[in-house]
mmCIF entry with sequence, helices, sheets and N, C-alpha, C, O atoms, coordinates in Angstrom:
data_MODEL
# 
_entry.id   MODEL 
# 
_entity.id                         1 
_entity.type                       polymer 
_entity.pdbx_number_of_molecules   1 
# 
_entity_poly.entity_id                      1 
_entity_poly.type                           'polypeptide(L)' 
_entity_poly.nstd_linkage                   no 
_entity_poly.nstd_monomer                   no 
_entity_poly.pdbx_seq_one_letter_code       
;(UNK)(UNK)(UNK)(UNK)(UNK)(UNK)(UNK)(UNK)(UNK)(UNK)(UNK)(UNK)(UNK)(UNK)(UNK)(UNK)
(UNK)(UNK)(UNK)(UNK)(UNK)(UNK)(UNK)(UNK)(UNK)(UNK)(UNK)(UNK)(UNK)(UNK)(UNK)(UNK)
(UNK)(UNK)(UNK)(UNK)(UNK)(UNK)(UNK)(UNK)(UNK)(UNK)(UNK)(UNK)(UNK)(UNK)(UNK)
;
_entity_poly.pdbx_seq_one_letter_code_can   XXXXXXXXXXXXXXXXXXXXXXXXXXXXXXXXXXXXXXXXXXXXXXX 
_entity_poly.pdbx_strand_id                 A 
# 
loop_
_entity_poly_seq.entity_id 
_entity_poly_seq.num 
_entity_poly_seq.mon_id 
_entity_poly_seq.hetero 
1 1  UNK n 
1 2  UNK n 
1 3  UNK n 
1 4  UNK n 
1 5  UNK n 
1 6  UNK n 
1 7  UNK n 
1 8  UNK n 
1 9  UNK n 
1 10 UNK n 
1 11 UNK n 
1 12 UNK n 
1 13 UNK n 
1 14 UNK n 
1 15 UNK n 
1 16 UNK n 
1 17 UNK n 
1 18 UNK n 
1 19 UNK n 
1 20 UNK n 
1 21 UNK n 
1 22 UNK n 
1 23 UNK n 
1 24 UNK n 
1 25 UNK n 
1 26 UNK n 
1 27 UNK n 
1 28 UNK n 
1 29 UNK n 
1 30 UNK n 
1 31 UNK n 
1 32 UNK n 
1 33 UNK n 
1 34 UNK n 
1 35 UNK n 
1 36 UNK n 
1 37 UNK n 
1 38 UNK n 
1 39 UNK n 
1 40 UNK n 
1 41 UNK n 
1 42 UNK n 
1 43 UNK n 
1 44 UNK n 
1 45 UNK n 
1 46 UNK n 
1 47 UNK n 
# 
_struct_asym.id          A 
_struct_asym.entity_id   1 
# 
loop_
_struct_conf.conf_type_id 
_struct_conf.id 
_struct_conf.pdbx_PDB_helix_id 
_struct_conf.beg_label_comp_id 
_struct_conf.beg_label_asym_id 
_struct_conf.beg_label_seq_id 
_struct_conf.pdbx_beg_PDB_ins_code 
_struct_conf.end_label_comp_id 
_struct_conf.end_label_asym_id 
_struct_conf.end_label_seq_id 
_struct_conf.pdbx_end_PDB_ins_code 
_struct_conf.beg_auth_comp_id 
_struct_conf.beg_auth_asym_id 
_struct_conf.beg_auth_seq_id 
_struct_conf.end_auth_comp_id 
_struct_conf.end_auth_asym_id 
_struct_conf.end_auth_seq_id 
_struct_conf.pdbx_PDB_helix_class 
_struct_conf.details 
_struct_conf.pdbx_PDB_helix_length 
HELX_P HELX_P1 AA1 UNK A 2  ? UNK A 8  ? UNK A 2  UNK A 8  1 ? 7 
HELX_P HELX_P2 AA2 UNK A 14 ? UNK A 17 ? UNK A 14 UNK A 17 1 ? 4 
HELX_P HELX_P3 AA3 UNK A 28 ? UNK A 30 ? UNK A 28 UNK A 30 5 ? 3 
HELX_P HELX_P4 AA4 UNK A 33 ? UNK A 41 ? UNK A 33 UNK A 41 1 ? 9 
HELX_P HELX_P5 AA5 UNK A 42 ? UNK A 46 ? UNK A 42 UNK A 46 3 ? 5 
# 
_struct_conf_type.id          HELX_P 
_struct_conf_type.criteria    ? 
_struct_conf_type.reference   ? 
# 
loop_
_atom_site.group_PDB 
_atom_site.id 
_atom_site.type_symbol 
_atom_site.label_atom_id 
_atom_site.label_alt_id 
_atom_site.label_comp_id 
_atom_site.label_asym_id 
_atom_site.label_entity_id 
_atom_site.label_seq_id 
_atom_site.pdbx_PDB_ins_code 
_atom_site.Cartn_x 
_atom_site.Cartn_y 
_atom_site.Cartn_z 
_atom_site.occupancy 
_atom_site.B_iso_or_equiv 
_atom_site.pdbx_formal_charge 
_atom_site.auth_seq_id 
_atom_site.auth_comp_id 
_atom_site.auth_asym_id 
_atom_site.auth_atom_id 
_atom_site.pdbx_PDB_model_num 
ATOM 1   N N  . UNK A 1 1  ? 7.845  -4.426  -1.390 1.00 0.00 ? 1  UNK A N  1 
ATOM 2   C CA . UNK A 1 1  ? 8.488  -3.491  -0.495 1.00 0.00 ? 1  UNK A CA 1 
ATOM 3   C C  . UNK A 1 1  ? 7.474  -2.718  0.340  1.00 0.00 ? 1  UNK A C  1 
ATOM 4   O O  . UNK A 1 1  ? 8.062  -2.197  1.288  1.00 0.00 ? 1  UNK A O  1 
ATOM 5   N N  . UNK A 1 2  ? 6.283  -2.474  0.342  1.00 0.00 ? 2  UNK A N  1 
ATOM 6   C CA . UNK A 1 2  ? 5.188  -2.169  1.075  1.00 0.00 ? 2  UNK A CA 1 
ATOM 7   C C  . UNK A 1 2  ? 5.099  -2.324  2.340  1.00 0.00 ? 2  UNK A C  1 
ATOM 8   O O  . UNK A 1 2  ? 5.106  -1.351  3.093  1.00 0.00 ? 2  UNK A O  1 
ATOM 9   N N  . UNK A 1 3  ? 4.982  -3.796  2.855  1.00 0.00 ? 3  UNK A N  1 
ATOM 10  C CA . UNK A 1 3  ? 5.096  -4.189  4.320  1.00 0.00 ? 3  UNK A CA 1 
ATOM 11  C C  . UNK A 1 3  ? 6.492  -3.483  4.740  1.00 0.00 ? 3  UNK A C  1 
ATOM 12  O O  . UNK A 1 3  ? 6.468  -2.996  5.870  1.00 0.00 ? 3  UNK A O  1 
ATOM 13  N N  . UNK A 1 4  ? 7.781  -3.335  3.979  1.00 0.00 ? 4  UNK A N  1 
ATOM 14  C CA . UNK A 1 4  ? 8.694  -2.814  4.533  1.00 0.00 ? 4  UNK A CA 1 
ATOM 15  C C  . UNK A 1 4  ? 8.870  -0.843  5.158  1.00 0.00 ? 4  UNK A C  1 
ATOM 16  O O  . UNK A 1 4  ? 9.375  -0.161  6.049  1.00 0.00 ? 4  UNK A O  1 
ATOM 17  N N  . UNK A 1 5  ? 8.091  -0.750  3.991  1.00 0.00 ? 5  UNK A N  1 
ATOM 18  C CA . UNK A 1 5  ? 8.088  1.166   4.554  1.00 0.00 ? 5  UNK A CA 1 
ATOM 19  C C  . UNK A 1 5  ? 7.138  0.995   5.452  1.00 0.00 ? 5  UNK A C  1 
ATOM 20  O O  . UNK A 1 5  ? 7.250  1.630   6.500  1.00 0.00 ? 5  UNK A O  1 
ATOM 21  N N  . UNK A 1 6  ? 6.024  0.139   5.274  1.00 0.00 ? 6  UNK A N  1 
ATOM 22  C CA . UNK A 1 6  ? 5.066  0.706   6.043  1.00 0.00 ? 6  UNK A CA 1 
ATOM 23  C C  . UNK A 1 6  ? 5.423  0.183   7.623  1.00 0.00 ? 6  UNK A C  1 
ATOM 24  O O  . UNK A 1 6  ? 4.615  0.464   8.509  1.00 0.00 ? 6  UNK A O  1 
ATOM 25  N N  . UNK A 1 7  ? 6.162  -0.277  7.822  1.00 0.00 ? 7  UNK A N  1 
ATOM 26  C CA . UNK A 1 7  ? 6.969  -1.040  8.757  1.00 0.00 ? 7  UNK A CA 1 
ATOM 27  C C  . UNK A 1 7  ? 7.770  0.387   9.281  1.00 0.00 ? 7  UNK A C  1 
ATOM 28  O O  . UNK A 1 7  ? 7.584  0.829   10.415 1.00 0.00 ? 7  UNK A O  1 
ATOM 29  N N  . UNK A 1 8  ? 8.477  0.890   8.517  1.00 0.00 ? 8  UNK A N  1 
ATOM 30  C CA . UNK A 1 8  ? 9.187  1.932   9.014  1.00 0.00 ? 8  UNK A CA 1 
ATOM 31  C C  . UNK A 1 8  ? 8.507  3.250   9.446  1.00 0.00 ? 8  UNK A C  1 
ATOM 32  O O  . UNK A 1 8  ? 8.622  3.867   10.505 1.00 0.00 ? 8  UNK A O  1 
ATOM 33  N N  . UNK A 1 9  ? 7.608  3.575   8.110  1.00 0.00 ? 9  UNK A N  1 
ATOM 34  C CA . UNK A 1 9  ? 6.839  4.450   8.470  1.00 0.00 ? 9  UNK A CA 1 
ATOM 35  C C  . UNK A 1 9  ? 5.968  4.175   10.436 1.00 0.00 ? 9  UNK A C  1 
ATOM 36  O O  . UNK A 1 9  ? 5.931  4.978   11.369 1.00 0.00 ? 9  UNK A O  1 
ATOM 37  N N  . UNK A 1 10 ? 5.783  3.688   10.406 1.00 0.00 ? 10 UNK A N  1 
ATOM 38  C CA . UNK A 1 10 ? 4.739  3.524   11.854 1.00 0.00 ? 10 UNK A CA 1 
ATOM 39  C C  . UNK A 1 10 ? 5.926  2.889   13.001 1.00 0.00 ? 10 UNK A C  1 
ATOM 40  O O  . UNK A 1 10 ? 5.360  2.315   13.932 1.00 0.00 ? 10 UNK A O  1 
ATOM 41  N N  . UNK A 1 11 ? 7.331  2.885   13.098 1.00 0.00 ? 11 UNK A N  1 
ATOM 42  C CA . UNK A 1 11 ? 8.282  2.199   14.085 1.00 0.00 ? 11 UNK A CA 1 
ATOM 43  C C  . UNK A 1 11 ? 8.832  3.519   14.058 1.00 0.00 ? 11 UNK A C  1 
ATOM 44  O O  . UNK A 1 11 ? 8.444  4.029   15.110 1.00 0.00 ? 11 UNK A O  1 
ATOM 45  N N  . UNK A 1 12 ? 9.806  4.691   13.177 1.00 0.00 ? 12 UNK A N  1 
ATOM 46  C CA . UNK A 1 12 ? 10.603 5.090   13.287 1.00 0.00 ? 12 UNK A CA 1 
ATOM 47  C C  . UNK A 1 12 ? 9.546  6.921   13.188 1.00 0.00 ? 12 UNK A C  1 
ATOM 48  O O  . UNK A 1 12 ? 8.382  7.222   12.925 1.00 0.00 ? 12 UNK A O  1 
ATOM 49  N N  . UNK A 1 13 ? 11.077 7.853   13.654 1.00 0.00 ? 13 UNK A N  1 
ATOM 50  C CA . UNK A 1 13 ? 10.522 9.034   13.406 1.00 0.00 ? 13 UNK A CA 1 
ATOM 51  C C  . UNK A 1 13 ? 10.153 9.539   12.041 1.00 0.00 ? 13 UNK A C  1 
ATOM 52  O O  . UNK A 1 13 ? 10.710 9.032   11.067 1.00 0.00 ? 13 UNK A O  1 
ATOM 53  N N  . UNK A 1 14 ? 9.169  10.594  11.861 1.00 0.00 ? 14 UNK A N  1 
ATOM 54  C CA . UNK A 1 14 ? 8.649  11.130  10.624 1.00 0.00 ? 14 UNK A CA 1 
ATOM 55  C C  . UNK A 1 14 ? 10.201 11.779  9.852  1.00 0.00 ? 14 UNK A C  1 
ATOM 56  O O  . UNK A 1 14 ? 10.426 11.552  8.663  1.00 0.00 ? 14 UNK A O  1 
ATOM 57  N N  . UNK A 1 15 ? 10.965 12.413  10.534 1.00 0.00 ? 15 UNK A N  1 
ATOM 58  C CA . UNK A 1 15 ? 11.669 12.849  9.710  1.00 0.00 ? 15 UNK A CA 1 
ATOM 59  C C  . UNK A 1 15 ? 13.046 11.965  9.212  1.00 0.00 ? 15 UNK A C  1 
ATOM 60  O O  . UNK A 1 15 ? 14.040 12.218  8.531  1.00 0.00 ? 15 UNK A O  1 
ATOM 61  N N  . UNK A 1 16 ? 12.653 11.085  9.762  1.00 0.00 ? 16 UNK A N  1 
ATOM 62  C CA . UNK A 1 16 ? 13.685 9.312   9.141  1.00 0.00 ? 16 UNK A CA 1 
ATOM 63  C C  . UNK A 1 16 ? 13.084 8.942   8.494  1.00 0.00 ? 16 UNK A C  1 
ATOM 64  O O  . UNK A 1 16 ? 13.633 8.368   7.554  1.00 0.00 ? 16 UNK A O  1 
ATOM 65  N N  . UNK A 1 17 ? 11.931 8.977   8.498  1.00 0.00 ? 17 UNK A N  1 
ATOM 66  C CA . UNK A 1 17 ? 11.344 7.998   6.974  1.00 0.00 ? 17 UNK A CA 1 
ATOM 67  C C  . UNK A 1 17 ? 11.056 8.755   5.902  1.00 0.00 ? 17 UNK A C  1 
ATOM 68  O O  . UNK A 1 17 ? 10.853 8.279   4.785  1.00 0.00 ? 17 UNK A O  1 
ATOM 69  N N  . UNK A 1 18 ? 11.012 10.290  6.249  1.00 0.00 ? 18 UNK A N  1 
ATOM 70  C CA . UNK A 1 18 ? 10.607 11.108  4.922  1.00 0.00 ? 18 UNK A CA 1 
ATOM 71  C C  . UNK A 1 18 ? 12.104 11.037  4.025  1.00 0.00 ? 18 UNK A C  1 
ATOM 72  O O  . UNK A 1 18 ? 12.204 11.113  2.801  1.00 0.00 ? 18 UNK A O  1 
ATOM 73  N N  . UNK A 1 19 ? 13.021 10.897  4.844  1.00 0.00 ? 19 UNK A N  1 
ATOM 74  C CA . UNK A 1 19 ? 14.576 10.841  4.090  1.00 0.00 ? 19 UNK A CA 1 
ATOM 75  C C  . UNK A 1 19 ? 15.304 9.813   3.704  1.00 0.00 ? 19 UNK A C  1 
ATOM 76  O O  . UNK A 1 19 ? 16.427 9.706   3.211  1.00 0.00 ? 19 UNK A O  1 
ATOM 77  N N  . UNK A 1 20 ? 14.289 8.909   4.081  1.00 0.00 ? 20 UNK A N  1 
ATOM 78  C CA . UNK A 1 20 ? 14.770 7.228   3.621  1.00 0.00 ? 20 UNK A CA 1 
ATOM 79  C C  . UNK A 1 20 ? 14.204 7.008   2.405  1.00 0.00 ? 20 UNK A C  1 
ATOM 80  O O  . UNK A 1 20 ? 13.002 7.156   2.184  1.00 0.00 ? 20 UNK A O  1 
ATOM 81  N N  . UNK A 1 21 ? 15.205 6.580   1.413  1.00 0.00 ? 21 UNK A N  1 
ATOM 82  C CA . UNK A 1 21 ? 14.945 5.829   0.112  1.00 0.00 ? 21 UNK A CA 1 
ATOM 83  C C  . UNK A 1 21 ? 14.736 4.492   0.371  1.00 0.00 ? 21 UNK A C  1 
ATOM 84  O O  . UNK A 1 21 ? 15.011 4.080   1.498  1.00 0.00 ? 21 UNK A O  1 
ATOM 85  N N  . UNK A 1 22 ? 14.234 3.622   -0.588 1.00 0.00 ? 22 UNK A N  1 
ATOM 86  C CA . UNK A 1 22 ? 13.900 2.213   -0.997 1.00 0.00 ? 22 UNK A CA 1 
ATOM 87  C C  . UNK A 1 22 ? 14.656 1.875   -2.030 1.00 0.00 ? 22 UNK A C  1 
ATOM 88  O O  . UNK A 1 22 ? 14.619 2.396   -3.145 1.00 0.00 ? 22 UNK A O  1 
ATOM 89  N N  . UNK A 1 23 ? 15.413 0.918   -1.640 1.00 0.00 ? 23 UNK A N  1 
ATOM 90  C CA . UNK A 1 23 ? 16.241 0.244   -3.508 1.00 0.00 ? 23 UNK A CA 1 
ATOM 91  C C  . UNK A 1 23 ? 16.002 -1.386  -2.982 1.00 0.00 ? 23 UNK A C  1 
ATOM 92  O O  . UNK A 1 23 ? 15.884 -1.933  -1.885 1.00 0.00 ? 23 UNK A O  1 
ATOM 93  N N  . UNK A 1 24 ? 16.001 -1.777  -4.246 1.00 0.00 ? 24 UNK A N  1 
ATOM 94  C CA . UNK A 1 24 ? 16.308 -2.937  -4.299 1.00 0.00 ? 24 UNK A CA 1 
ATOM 95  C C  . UNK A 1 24 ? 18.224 -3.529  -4.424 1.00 0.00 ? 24 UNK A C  1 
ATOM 96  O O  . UNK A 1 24 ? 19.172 -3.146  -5.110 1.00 0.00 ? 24 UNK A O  1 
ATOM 97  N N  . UNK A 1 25 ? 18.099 -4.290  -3.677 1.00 0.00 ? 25 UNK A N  1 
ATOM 98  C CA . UNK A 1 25 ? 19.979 -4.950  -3.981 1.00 0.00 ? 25 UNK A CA 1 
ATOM 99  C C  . UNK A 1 25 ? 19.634 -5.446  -5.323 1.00 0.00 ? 25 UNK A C  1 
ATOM 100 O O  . UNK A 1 25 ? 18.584 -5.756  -5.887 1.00 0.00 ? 25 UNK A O  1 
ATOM 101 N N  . UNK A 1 26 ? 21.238 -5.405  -5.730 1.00 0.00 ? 26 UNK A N  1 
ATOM 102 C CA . UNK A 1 26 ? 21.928 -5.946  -7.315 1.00 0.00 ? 26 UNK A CA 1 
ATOM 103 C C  . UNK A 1 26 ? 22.549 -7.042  -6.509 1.00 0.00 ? 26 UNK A C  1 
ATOM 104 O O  . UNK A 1 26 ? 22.932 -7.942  -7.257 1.00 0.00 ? 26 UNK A O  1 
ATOM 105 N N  . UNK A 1 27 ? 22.822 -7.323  -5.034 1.00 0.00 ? 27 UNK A N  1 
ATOM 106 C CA . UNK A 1 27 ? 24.004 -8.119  -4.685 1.00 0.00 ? 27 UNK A CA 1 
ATOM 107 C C  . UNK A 1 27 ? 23.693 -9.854  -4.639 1.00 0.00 ? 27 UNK A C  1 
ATOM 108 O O  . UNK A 1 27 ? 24.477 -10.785 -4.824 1.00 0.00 ? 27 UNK A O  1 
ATOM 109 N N  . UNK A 1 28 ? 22.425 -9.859  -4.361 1.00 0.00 ? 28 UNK A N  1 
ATOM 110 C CA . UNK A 1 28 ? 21.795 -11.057 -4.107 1.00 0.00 ? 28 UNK A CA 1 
ATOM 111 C C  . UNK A 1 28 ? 22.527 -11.493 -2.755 1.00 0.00 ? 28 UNK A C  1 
ATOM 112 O O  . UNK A 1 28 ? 22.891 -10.623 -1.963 1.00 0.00 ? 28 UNK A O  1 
ATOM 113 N N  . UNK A 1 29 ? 22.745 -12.889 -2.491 1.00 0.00 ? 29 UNK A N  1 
ATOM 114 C CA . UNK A 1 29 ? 23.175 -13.301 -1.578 1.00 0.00 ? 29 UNK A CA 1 
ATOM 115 C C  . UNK A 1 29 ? 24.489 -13.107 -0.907 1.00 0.00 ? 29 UNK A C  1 
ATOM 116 O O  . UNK A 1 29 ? 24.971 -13.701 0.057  1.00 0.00 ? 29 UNK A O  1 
ATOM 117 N N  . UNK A 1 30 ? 25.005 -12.040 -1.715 1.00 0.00 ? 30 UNK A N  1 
ATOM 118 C CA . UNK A 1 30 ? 26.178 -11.931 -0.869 1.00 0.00 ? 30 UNK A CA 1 
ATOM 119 C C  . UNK A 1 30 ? 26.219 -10.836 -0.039 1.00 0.00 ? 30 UNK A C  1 
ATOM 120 O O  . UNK A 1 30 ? 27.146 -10.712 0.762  1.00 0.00 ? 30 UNK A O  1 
ATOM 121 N N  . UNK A 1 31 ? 25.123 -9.830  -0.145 1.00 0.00 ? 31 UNK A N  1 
ATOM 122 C CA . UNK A 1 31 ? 25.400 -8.201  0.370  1.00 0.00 ? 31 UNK A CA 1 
ATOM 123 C C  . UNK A 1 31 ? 25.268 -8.563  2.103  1.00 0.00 ? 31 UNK A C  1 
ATOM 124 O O  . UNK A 1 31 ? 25.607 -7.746  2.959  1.00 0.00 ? 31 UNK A O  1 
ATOM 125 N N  . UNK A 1 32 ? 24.748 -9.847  2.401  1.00 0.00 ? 32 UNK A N  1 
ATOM 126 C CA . UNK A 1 32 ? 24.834 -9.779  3.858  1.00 0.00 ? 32 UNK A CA 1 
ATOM 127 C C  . UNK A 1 32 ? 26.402 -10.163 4.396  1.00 0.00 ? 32 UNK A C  1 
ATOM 128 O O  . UNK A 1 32 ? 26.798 -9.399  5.276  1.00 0.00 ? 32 UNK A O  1 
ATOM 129 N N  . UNK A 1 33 ? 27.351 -11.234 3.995  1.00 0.00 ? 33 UNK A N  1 
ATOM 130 C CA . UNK A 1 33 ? 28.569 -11.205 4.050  1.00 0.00 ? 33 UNK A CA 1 
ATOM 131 C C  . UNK A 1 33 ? 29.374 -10.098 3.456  1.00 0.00 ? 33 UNK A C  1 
ATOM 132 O O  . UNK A 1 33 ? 30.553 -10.222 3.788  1.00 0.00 ? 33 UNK A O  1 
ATOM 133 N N  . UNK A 1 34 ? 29.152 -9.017  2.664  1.00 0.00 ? 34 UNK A N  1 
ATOM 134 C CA . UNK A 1 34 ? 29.875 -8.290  2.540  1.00 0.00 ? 34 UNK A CA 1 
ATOM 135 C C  . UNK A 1 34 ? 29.029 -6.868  3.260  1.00 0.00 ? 34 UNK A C  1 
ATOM 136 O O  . UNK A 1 34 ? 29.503 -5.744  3.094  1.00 0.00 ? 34 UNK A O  1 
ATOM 137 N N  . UNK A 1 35 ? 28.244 -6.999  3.751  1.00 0.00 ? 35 UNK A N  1 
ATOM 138 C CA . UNK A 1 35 ? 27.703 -6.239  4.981  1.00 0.00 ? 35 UNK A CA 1 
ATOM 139 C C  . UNK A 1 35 ? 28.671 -6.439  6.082  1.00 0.00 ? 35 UNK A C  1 
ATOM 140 O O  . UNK A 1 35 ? 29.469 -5.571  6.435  1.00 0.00 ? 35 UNK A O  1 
ATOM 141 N N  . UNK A 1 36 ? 28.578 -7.540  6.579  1.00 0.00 ? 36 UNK A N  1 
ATOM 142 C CA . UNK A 1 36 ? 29.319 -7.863  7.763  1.00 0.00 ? 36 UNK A CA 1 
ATOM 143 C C  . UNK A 1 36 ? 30.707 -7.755  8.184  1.00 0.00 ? 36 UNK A C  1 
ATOM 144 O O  . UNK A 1 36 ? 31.216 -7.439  9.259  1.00 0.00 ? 36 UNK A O  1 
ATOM 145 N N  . UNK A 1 37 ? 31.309 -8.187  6.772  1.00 0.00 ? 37 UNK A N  1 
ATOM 146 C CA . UNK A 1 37 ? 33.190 -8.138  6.353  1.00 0.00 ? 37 UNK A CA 1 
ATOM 147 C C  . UNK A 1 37 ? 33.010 -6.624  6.135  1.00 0.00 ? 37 UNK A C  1 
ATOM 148 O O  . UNK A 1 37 ? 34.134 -6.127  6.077  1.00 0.00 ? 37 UNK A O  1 
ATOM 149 N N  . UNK A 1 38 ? 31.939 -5.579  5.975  1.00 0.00 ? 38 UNK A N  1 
ATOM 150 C CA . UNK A 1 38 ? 32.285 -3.775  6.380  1.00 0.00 ? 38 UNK A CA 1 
ATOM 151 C C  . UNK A 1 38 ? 32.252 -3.552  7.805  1.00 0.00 ? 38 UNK A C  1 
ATOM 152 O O  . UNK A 1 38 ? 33.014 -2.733  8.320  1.00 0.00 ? 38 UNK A O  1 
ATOM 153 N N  . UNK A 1 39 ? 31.782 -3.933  8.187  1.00 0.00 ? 39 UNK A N  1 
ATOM 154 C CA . UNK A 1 39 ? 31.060 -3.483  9.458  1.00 0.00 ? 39 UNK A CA 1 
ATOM 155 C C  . UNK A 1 39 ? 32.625 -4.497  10.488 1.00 0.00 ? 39 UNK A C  1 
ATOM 156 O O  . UNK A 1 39 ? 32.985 -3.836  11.462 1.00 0.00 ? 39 UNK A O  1 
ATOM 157 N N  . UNK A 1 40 ? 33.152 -5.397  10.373 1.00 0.00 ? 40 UNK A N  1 
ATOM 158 C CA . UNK A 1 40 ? 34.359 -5.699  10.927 1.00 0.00 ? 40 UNK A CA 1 
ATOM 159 C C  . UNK A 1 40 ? 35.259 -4.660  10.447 1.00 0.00 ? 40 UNK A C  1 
ATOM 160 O O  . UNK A 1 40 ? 35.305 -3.598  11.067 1.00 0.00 ? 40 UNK A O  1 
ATOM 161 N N  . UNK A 1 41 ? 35.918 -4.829  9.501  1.00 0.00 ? 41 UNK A N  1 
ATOM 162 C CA . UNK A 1 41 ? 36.575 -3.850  8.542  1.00 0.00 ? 41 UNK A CA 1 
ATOM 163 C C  . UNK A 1 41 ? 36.812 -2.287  9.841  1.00 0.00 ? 41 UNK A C  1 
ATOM 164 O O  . UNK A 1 41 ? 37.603 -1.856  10.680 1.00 0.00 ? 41 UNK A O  1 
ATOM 165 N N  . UNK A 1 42 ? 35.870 -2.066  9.378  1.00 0.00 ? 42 UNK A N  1 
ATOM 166 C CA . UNK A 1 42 ? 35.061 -0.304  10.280 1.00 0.00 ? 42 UNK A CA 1 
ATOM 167 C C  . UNK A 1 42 ? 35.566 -0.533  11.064 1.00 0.00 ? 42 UNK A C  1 
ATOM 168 O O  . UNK A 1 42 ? 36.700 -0.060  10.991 1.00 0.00 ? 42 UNK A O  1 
ATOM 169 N N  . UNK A 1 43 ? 35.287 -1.392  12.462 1.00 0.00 ? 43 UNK A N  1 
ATOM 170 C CA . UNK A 1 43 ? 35.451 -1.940  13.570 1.00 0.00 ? 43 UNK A CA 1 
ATOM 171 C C  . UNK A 1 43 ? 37.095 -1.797  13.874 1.00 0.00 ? 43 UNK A C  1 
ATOM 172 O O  . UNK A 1 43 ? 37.644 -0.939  14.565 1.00 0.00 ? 43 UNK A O  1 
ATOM 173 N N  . UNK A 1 44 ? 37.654 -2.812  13.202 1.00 0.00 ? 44 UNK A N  1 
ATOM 174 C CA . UNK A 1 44 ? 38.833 -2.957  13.487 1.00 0.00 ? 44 UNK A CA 1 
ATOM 175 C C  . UNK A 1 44 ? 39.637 -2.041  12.930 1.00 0.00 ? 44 UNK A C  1 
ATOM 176 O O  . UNK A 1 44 ? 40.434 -1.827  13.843 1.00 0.00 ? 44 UNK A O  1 
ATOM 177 N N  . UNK A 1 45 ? 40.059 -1.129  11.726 1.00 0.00 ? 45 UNK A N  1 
ATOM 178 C CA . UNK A 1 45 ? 40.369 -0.595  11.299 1.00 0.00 ? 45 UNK A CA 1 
ATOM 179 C C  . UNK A 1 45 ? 40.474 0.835   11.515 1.00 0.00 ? 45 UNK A C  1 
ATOM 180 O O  . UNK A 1 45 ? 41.411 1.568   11.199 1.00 0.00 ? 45 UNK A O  1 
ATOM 181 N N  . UNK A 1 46 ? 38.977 1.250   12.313 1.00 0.00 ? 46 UNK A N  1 
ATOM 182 C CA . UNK A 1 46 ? 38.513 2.531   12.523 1.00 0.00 ? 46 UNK A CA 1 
ATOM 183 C C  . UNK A 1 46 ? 38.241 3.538   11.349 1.00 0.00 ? 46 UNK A C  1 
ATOM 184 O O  . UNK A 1 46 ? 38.636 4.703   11.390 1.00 0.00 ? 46 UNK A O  1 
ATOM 185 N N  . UNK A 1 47 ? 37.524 2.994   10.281 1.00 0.00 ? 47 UNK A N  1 
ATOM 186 C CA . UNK A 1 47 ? 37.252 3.942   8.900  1.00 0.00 ? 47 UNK A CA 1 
ATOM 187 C C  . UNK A 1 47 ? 35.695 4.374   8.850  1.00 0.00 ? 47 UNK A C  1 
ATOM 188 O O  . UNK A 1 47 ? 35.276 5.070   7.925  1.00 0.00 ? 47 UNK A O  1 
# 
């Protein structure tokens, strides 16, 4: 996860990355389809 903060750290503002956590997913391969089926969901629904 290193290359990833440090990625954020030096792209985004100081006070976005001081308030950003790091986790690892439990979801494995599915959290990107059930990323996406939220983010429609939201969309269409308006929640």
């Amino acid at each position: 996860m290193l290359p990833m903060k440090a990625a954020t750290n030096k792209y985004s503002l100081n006070l976005v990355y001081k308030d950003t956590k790091f986790r690892l997913s439990q979801m494995d391969q599915n959290a990107g389809a059930l990323g996406a089926a939220m983010l429609i969901r939201n969309n269409i629904i308006g929640l």
